[in-house]
LUMTI-946247 format. One record per atom (N, C-alpha, C): residue number from 1; x, y, z. Coordinates in Angstrom, 3 decimals. Layout:
N
+-----+----------+----------+----------+
! num !        X !        Y !        Z !
+-----+----------+----------+----------+
! NUM !        X !        Y !        Z !
...
+-----+----------+----------+----------+
END
This chain:
160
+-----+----------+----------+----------+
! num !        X !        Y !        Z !
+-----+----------+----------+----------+
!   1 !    0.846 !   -1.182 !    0.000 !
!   1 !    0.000 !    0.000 !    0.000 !
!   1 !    0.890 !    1.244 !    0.000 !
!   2 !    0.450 !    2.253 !   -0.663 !
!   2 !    1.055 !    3.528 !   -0.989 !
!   2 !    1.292 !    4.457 !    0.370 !
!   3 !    1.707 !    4.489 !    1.066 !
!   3 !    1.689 !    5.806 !    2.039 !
!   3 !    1.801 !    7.347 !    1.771 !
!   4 !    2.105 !    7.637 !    0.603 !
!   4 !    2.149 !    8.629 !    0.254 !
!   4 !    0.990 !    9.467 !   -0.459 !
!   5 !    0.169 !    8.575 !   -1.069 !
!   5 !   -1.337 !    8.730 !   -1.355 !
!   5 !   -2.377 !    9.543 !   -0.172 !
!   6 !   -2.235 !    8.853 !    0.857 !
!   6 !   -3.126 !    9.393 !    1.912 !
!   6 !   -2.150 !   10.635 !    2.408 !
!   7 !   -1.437 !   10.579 !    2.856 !
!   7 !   -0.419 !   11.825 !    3.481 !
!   7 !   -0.870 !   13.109 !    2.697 !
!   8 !   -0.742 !   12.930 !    1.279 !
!   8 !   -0.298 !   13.803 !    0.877 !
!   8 !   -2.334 !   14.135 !    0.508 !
!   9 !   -3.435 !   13.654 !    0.193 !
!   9 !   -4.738 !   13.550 !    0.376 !
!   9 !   -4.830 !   14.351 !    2.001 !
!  10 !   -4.611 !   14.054 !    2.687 !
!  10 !   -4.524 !   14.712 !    4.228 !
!  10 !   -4.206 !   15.999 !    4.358 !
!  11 !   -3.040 !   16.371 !    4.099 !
!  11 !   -2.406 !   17.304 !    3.725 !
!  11 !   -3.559 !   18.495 !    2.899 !
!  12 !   -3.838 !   17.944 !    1.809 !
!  12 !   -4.869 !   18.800 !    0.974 !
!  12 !   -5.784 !   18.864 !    1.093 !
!  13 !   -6.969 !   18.393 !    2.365 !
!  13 !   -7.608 !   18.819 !    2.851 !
!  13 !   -7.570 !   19.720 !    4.025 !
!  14 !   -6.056 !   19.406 !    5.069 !
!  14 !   -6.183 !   20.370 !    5.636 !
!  14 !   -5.799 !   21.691 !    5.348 !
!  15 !   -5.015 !   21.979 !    3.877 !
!  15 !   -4.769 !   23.320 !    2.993 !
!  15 !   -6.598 !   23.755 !    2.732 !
!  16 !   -7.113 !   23.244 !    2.324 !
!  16 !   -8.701 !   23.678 !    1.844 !
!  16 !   -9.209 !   23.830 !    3.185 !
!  17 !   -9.236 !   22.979 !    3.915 !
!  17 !  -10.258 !   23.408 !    5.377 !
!  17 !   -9.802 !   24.829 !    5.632 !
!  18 !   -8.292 !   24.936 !    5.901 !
!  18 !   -7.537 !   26.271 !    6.327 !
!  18 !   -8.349 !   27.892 !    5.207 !
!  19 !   -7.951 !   27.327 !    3.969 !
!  19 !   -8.379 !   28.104 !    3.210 !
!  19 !  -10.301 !   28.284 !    3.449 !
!  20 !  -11.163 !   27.461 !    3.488 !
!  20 !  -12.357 !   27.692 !    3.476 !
!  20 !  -12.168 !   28.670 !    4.967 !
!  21 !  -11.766 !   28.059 !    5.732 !
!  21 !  -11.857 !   28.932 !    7.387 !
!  21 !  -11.772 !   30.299 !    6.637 !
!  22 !  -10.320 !   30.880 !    6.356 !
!  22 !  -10.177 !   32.125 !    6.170 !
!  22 !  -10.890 !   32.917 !    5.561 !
!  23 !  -11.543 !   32.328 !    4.480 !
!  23 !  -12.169 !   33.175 !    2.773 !
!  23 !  -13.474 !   33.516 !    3.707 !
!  24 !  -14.316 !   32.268 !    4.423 !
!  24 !  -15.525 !   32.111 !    5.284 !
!  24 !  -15.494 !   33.710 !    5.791 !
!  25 !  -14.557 !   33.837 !    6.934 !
!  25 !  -14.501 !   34.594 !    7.999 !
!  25 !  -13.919 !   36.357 !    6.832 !
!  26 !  -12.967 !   36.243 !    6.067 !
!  26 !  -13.178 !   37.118 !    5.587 !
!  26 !  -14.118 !   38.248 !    4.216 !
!  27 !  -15.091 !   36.910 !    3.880 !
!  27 !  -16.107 !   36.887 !    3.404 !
!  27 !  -17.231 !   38.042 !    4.104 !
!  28 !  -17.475 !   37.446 !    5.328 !
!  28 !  -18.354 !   37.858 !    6.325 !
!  28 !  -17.786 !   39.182 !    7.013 !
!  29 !  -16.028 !   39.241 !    6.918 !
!  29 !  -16.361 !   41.096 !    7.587 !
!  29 !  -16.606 !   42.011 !    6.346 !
!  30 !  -15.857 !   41.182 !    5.520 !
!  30 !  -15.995 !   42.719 !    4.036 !
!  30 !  -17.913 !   42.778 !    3.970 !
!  31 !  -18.336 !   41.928 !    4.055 !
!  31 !  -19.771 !   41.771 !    3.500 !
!  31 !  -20.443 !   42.926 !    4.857 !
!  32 !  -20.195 !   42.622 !    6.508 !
!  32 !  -20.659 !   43.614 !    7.066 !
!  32 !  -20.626 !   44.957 !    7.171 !
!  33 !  -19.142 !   44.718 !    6.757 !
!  33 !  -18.153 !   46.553 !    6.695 !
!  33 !  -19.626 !   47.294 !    5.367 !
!  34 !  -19.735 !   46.551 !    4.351 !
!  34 !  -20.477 !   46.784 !    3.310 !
!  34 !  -21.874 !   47.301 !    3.998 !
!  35 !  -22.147 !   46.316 !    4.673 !
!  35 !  -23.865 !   46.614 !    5.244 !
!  35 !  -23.581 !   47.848 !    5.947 !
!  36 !  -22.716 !   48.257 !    6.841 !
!  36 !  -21.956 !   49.075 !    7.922 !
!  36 !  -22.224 !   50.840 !    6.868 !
!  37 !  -21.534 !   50.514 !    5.993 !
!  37 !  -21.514 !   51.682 !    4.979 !
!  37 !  -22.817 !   51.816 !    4.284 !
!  38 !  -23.173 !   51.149 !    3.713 !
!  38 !  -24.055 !   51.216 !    2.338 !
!  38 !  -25.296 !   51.271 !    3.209 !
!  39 !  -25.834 !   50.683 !    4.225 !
!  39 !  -27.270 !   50.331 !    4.703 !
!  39 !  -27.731 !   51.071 !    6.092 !
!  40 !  -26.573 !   51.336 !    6.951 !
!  40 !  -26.658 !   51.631 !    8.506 !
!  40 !  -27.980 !   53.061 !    8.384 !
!  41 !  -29.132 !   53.095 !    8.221 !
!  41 !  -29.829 !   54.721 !    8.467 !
!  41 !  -30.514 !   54.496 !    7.137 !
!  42 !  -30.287 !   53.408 !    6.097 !
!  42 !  -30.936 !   53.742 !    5.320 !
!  42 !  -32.362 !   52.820 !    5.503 !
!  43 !  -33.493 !   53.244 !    4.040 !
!  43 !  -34.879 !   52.691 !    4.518 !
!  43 !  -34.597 !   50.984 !    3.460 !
!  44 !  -35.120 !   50.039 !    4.620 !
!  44 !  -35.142 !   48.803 !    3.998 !
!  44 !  -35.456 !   48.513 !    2.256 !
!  45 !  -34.720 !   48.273 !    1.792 !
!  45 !  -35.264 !   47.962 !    0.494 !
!  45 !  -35.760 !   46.875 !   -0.225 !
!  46 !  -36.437 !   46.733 !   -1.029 !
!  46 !  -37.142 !   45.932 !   -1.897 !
!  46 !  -36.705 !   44.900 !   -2.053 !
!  47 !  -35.401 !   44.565 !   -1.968 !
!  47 !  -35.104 !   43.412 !   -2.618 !
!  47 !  -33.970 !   42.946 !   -0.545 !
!  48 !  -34.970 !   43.677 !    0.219 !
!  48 !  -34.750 !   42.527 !    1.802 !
!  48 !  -33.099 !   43.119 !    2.176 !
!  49 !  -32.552 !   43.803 !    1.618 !
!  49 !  -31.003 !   44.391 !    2.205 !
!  49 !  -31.672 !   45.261 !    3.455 !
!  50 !  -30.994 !   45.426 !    4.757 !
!  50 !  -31.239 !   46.238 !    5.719 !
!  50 !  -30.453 !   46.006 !    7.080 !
!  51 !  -29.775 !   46.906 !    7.308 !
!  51 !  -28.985 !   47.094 !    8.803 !
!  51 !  -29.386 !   46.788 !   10.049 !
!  52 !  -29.026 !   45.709 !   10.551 !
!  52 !  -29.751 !   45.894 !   12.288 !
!  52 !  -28.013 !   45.343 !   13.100 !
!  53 !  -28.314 !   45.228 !   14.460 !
!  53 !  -27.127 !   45.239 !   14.847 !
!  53 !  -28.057 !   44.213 !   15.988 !
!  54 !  -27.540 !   42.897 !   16.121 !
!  54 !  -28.469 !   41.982 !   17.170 !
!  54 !  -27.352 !   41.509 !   17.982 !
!  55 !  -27.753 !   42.059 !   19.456 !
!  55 !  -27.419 !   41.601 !   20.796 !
!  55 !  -27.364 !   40.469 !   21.175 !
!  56 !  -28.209 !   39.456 !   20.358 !
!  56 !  -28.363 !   38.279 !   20.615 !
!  56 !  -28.067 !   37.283 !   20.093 !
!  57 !  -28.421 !   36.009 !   19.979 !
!  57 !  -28.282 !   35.068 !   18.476 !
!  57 !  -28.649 !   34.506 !   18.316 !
!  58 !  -29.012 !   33.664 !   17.353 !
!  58 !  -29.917 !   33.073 !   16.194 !
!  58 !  -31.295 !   34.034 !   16.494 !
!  59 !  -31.890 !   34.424 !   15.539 !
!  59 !  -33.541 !   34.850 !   16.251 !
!  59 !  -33.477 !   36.379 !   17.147 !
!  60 !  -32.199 !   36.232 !   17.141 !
!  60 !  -32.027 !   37.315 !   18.321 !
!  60 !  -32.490 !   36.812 !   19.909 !
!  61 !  -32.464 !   35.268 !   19.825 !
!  61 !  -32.385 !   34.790 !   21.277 !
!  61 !  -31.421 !   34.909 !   22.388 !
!  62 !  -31.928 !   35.513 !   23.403 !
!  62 !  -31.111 !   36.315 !   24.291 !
!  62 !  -30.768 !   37.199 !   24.456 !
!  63 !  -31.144 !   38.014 !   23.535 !
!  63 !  -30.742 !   39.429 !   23.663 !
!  63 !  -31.687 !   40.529 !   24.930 !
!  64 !  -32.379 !   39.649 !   25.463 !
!  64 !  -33.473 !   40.201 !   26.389 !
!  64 !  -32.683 !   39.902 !   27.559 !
!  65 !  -31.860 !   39.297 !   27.723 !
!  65 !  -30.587 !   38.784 !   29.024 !
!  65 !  -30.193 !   39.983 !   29.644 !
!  66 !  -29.548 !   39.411 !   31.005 !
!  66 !  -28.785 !   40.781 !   31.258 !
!  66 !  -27.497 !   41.112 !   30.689 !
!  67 !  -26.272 !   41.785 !   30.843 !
!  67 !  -25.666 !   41.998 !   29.561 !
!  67 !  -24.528 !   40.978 !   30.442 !
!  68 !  -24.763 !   41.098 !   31.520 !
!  68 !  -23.556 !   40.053 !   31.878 !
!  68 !  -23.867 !   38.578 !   31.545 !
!  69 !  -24.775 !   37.724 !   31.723 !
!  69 !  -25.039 !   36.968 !   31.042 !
!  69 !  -25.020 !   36.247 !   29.448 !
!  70 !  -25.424 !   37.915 !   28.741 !
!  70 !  -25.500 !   37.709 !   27.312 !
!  70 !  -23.848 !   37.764 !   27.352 !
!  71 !  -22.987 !   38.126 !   27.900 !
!  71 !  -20.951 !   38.271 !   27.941 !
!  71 !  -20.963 !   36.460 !   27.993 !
!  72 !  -21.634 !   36.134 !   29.346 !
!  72 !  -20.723 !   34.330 !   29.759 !
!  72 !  -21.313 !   33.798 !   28.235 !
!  73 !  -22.743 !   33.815 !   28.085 !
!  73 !  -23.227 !   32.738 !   27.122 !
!  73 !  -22.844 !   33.036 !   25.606 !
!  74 !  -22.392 !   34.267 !   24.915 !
!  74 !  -22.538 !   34.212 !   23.534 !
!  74 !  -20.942 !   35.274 !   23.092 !
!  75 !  -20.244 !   35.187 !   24.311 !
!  75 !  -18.848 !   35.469 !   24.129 !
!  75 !  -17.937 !   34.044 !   24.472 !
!  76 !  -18.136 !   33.999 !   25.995 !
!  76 !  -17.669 !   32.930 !   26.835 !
!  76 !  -17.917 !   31.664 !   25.984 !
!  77 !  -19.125 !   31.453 !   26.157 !
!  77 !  -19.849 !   30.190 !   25.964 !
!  77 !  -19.001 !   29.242 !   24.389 !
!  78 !  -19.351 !   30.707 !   23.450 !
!  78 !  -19.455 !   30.184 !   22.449 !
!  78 !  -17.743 !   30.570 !   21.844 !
!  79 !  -16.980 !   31.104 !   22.599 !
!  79 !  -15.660 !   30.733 !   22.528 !
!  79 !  -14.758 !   29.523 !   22.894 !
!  80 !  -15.604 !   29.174 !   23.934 !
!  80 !  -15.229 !   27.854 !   24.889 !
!  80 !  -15.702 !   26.454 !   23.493 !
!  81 !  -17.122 !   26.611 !   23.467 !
!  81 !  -17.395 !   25.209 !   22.319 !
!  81 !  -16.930 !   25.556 !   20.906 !
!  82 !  -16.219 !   26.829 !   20.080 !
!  82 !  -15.361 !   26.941 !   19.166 !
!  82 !  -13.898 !   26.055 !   19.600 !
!  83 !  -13.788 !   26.526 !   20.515 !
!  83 !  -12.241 !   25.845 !   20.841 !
!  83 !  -12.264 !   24.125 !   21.179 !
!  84 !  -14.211 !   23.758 !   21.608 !
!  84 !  -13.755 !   22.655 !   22.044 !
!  84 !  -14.089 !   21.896 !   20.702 !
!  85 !  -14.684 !   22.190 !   19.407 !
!  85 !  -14.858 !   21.928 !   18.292 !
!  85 !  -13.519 !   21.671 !   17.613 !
!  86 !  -13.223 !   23.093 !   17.355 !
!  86 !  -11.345 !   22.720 !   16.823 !
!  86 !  -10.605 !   21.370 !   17.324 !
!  87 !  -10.776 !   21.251 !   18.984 !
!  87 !   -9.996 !   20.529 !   19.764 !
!  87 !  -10.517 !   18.732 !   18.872 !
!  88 !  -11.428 !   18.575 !   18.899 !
!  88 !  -12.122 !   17.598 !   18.483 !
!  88 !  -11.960 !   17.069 !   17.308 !
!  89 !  -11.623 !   18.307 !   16.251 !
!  89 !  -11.638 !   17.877 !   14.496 !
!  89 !   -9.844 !   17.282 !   14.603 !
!  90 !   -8.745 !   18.642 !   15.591 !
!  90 !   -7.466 !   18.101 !   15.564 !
!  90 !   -7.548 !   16.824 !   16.207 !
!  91 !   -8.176 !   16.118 !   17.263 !
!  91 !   -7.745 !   14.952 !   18.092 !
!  91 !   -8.045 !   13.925 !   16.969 !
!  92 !   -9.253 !   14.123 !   15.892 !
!  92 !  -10.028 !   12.894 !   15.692 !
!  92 !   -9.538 !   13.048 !   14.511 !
!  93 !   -8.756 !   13.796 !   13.788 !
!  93 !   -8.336 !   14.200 !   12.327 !
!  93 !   -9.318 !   13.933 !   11.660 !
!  94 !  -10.483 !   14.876 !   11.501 !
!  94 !  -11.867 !   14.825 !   10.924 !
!  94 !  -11.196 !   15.064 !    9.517 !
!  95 !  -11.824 !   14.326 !    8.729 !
!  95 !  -11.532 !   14.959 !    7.418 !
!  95 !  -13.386 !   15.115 !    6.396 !
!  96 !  -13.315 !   15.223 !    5.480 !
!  96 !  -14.241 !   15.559 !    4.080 !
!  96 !  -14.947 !   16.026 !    4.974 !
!  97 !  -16.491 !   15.616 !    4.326 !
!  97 !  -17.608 !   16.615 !    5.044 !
!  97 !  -17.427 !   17.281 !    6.225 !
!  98 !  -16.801 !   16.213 !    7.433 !
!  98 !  -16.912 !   16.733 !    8.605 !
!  98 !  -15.834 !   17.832 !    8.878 !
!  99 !  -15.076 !   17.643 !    8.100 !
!  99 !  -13.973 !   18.630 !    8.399 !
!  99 !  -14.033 !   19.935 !    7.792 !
! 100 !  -15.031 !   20.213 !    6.536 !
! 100 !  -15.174 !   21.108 !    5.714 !
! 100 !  -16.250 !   21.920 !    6.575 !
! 101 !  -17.312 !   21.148 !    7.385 !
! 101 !  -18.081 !   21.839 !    7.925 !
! 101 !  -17.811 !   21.949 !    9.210 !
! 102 !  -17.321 !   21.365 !   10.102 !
! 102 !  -16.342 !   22.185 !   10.863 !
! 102 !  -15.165 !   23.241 !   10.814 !
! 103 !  -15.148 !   23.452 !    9.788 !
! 103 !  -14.589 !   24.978 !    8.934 !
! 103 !  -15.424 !   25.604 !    8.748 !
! 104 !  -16.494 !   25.600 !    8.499 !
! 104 !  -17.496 !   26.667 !    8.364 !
! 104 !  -18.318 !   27.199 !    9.744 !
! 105 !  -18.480 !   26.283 !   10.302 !
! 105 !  -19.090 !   26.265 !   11.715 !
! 105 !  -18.019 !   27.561 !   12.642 !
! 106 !  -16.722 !   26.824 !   12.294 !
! 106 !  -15.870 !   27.968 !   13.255 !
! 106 !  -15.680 !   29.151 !   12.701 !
! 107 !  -15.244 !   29.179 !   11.307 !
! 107 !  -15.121 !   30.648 !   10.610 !
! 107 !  -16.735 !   31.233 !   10.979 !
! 108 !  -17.657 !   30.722 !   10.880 !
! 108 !  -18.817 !   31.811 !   11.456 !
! 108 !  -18.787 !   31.963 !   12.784 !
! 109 !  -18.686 !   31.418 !   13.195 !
! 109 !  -19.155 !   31.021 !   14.612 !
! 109 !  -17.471 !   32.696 !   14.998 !
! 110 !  -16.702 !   32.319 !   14.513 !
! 110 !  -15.619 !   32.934 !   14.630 !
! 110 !  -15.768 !   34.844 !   14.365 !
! 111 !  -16.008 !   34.629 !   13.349 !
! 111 !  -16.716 !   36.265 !   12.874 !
! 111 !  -17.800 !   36.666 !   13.528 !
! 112 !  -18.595 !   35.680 !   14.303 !
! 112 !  -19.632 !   36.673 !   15.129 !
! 112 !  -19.095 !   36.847 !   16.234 !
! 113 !  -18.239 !   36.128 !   16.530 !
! 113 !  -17.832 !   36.597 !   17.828 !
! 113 !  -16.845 !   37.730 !   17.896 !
! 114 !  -16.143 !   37.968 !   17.093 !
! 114 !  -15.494 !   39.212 !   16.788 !
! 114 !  -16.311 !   40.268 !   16.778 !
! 115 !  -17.513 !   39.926 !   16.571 !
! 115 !  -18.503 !   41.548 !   16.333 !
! 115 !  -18.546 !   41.750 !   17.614 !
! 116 !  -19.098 !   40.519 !   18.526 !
! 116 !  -19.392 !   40.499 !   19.605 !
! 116 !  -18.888 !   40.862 !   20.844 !
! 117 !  -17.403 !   40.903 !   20.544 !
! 117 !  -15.917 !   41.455 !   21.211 !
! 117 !  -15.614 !   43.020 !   20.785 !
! 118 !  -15.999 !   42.953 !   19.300 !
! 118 !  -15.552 !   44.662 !   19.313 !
! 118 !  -16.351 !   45.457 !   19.332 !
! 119 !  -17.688 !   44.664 !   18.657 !
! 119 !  -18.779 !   45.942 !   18.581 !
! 119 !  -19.924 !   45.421 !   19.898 !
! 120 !  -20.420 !   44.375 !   20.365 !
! 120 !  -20.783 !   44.008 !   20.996 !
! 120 !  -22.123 !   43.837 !   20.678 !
! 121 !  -22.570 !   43.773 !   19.283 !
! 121 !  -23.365 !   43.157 !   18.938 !
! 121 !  -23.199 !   42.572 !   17.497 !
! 122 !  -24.040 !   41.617 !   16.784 !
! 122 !  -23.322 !   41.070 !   15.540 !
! 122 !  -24.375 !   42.198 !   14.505 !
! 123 !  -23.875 !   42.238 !   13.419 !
! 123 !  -23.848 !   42.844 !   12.097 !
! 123 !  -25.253 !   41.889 !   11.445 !
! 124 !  -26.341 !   42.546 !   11.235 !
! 124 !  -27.294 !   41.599 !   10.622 !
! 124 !  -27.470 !   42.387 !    9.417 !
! 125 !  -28.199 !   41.962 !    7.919 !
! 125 !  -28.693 !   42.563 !    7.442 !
! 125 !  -28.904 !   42.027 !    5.975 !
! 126 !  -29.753 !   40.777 !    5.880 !
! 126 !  -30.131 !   39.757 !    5.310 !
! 126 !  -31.452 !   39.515 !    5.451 !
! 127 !  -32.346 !   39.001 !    4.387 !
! 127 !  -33.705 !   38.426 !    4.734 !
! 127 !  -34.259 !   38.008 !    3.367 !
! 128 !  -34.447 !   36.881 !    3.355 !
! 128 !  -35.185 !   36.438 !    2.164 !
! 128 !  -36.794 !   35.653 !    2.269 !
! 129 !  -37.066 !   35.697 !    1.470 !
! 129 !  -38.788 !   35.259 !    1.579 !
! 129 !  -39.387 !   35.163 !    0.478 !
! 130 !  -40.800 !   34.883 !    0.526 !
! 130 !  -41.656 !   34.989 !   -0.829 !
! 130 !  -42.685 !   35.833 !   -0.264 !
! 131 !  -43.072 !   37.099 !   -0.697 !
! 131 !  -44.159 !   38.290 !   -0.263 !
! 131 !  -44.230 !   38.224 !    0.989 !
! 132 !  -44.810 !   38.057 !    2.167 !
! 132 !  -44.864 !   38.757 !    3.447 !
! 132 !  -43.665 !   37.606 !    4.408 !
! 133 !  -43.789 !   36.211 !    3.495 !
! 133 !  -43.205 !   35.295 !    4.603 !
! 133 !  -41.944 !   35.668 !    3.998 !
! 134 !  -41.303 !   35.701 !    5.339 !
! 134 !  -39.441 !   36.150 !    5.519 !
! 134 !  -39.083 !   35.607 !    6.284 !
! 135 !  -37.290 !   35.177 !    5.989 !
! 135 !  -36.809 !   34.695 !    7.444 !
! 135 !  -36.502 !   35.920 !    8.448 !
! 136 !  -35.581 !   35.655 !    9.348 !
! 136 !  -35.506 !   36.512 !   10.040 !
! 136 !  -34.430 !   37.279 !    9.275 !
! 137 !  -33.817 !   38.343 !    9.940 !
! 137 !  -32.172 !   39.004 !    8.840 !
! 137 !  -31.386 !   38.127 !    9.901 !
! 138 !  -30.437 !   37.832 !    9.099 !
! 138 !  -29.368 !   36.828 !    8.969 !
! 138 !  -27.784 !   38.165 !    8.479 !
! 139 !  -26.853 !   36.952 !    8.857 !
! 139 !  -25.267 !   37.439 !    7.918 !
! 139 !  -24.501 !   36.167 !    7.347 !
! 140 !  -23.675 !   36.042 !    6.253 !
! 140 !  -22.635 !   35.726 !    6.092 !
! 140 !  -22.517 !   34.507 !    6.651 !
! 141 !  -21.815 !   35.305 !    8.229 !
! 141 !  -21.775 !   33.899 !    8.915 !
! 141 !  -22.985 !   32.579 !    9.543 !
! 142 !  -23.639 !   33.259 !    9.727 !
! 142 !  -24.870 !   32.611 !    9.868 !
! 142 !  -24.917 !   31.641 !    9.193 !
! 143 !  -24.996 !   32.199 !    7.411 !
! 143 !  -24.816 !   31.130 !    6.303 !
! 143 !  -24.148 !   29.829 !    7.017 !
! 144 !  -22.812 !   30.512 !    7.094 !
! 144 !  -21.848 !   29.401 !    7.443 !
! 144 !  -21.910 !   28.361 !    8.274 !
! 145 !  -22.857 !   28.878 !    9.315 !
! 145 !  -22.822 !   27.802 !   10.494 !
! 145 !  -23.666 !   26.974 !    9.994 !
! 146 !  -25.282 !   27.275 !    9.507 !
! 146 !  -26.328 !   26.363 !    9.035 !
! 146 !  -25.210 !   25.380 !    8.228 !
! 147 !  -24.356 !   25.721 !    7.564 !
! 147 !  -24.389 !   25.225 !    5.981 !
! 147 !  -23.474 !   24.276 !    6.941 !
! 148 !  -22.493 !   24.693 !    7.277 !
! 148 !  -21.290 !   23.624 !    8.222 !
! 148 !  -21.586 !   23.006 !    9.230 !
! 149 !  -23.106 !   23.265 !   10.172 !
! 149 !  -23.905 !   22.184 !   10.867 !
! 149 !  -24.043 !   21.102 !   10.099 !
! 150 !  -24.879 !   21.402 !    9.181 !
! 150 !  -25.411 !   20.392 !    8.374 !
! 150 !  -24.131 !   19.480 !    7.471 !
! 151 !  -23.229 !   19.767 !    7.226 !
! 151 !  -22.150 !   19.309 !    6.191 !
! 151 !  -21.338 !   18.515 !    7.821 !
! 152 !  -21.228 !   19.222 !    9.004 !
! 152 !  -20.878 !   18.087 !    9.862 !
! 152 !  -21.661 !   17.382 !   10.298 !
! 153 !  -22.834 !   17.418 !   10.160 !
! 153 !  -23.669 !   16.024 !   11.546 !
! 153 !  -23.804 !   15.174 !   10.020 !
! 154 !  -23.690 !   15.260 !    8.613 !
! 154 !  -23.555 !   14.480 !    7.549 !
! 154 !  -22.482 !   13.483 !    7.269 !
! 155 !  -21.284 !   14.377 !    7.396 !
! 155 !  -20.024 !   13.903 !    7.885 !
! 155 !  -19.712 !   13.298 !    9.051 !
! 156 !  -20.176 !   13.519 !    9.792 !
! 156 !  -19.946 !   12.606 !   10.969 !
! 156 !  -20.658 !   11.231 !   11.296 !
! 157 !  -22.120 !   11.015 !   10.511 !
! 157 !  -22.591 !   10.094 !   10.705 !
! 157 !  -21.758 !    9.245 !    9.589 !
! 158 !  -21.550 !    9.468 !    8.736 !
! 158 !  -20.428 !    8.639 !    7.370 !
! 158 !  -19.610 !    8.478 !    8.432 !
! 159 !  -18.692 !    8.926 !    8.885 !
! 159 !  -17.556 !    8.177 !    9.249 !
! 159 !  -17.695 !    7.307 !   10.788 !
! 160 !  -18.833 !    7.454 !   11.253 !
! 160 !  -19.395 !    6.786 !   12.525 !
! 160 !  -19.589 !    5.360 !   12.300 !
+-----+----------+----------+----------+
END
């Protein structure tokens, strides 16, 4: 058997995971800086672009917290299960699906928490629908996490 086949297969996924992390996360600030400029004061438009700034997350759950709380659970919290995610993909050398979407999971998960550290609330300003039904506004990263939830609990049951 070849050993050099897989090594070097290994190798080039963890160049792409690395690369998806980065593009992910810098995807999502140019895209807010954008909302930041272009949208912050202006009136919602037609086609669902619009500025909000949410205290909270997903749904804007929690943002009704006290602020020390909303600090442990959606700074703390969700710095602690980023790191214990990473910790998990390096121990178990996750690779394909699971590893691609555990790249996405953290690059979002990663960029909101940066809002959350500097601006202290995340950057929303997304919403799609058909006539009155809409989701909620969303960002970027958001994308990322749905999309890299789903691409890991896929990946993970394959290699289970």
């Amino acid at each position: 058997m070849n050993r050099a086949a897989p090594s070097a297969a290994n190798r080039a996924g963890k160049v792409l995971a690395l690369a998806l992390l980065l593009l992910t996360i810098g995807c999502d600030r140019i895209t807010k800086q954008a909302a930041r400029i272009n949208l912050m004061g202006a009136p919602t438009q037609s086609y669902q672009l619009e500025y909000t700034e949410n205290n909270g997350a997903f749904l804007s759950l929690g943002s009704r917290l006290p602020e020390w709380a909303r600090t442990m659970l959606l700074r703390v919290g969700v710095g602690l299960a980023l790191a214990a995610l990473v910790f998990m993909v390096l121990k178990h050398r996750w690779s394909g699906a699971a590893l691609a979407g555990a790249s996405l999971t953290v690059a979002g998960g990663v960029s909101n928490l940066l809002d959350r550290i500097l601006r202290g609330s995340v950057v929303d300003f997304m919403s799609v629908g058909i006539g009155p039904i809409r989701t909620g506004i969303f960002n970027v990263a958001d994308v990322a996490i749905v999309v890299g939830g789903v691409l890991l609990i896929c990946g993970r049951k394959r290699q289970v």
